[in-house]
C-alpha positions as CSV (number, residue, x, y, z in Angstrom):
1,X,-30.3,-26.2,0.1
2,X,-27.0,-27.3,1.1
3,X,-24.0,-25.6,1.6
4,X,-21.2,-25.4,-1.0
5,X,-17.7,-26.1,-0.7
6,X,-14.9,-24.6,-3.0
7,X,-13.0,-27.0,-4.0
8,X,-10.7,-25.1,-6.9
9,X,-7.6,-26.3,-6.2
10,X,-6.4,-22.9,-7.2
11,X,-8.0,-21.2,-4.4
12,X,-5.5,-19.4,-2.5
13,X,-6.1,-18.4,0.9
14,X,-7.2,-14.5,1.5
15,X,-4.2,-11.9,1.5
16,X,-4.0,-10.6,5.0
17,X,-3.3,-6.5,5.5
18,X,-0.4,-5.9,7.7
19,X,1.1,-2.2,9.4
20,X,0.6,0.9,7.0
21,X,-0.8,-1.8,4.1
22,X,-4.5,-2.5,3.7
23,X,-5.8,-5.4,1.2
24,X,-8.8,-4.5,-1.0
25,X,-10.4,-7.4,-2.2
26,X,-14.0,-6.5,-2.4
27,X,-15.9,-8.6,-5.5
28,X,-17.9,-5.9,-6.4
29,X,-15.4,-2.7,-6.0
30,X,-13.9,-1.7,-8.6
31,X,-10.7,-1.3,-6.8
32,X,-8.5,-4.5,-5.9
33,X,-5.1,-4.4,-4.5
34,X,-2.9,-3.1,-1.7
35,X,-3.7,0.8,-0.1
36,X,0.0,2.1,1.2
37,X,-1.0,4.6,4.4
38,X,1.4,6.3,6.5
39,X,1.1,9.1,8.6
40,X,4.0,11.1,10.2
41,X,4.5,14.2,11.9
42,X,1.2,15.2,11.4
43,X,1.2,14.2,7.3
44,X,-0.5,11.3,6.1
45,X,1.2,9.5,2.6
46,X,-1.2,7.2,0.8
47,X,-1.0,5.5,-2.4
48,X,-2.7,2.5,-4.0
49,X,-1.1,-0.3,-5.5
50,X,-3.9,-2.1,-7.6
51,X,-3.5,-6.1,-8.7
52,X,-4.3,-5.4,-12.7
53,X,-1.8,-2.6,-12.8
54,X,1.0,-4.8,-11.2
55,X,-0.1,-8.4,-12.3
56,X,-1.5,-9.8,-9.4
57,X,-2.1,-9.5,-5.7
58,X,1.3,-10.8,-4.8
59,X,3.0,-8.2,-7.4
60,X,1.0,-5.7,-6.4
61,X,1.9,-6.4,-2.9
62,X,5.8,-6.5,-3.1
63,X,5.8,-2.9,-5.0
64,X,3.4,-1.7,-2.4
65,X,6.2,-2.8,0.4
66,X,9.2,-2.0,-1.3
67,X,7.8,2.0,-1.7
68,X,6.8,1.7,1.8
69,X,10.3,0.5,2.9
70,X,11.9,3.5,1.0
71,X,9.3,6.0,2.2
72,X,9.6,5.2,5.8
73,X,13.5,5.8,5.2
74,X,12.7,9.0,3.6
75,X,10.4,9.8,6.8
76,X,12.0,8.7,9.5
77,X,15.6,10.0,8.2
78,X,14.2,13.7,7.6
79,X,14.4,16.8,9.7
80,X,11.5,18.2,11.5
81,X,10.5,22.2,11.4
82,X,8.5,22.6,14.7
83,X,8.1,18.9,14.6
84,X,6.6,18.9,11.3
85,X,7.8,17.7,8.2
86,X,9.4,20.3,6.0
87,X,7.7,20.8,2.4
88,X,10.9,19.8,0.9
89,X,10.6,16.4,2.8
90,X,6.9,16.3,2.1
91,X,7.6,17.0,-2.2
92,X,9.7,14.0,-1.9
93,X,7.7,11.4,-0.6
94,X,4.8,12.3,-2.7
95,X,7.0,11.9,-5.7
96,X,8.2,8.8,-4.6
97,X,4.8,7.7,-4.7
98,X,3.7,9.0,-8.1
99,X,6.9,7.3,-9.3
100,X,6.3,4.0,-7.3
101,X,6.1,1.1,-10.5
């Protein structure tokens, strides 16, 4: 047997996951596409942004920065109650992800 070589000129290199982002590209999962994770003050944020839902891997991946841009905003810019998040604080950034498009 020899080896194989893809040669599919289309054949983009693999996605890499960067800080608070995590790619998903397993063949066989039924999930592919960007997982948003944060954690704050003792709260962890996650969301995931999948490639059919926002037309591709590069799509998917913009929307997936662009929430975590405006959450960390949201975060960082928020008060602390005994160096917690407040549940006002906490409503908010799980909205923002819900709403994320």
């Amino acid at each position: 047997m020899g080896l194989q070589s893809n040669t599919n000129p289309q054949h983009q290199p693999p996605m890499k996951s960067k800080k608070n982002l995590t790619r998903f590209t397993y063949e066989s999962a039924a999930f592919e596409g960007w997982r948003l994770c944060i954690s704050r003050a003792g709260t962890t944020f996650t969301r995931y942004f999948p490639d059919k839902k926002f037309g591709g891997g590069k799509k998917s991946l913009a929307a997936a920065e662009k929430t975590l841009a405006e959450l960390k905003a949201l975060i960082d810019g928020s008060k602390r109650v005994d160096g917690k998040l407040s549940a006002m604080t906490i409503r908010k950034a799980e909205k923002m992800l819900a709403d994320a498009v």
